[in-house]
ZAMAR-226388 format. One record per residue: x, y, z of N, C-alpha, C in turn. Coordinates in pm, whole numbers, plus 50000, padded with zeros to 5 digits. Layout:
N
XYZXYZXYZ;...
//
This chain:
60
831671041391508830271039791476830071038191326;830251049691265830331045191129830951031391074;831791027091098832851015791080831571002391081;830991000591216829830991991230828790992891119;828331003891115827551009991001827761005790861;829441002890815829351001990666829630985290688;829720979390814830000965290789828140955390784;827750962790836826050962690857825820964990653;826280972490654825590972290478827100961390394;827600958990440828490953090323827820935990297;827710935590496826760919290504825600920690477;824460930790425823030928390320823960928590192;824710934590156825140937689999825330922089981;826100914190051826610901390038825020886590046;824320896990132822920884190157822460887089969;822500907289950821370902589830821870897589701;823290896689700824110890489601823730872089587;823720869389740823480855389709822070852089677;821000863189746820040861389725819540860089592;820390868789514820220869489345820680858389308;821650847889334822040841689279821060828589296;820290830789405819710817389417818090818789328;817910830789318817220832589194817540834389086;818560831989052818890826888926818810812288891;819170806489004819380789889021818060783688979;817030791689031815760790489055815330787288903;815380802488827815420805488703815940797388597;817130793388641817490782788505817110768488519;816390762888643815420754388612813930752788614;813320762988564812200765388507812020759088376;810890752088320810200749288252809130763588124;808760767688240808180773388138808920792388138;808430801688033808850812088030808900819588170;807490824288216807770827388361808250817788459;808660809588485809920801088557811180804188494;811490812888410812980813088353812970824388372;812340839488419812420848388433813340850888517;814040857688506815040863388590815370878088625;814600884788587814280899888652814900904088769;814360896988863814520900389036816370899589062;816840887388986818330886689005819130899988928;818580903088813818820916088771819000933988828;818100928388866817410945288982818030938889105;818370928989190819210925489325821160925389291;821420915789202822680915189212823270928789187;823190934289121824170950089086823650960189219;822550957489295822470968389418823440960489536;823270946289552824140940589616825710944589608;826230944289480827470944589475827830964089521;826750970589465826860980089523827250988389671;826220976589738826750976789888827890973189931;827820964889866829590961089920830790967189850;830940973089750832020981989776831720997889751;830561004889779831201018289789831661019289946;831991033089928832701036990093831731043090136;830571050990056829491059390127828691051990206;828081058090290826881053090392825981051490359;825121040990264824381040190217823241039090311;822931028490375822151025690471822371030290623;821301037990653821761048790792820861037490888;
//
């Protein structure tokens, strides 16, 4: 059970990694200042990568 459990969080860790990345993509073709913001990829990619490698149970 657990085993299911940490593969369930490793595949969001992996969605919000890409998800960050595609807001970044986003971000570096912006025009103006808020179109280049990149915040959200900031605060997503490092919780993403998070998920995917600790061993704890993050998400119950």
């Amino acid at each position: 059970m657990k085993r299911n459990g940490l593969l369930k969080q490793r595949f969001a860790g992996i969605c919000l990694i890409l998800i960050g990345l595609v807001f970044l993509l986003i971000a570096s073709t912006g025009s103006s200042l808020e179109d280049t913001d990149g915040t959200a990829a900031v605060l997503v990619i490092p919780l993403g990568v998070y998920l995917v490698f600790t061993k704890k149970a993050v998400m119950d």
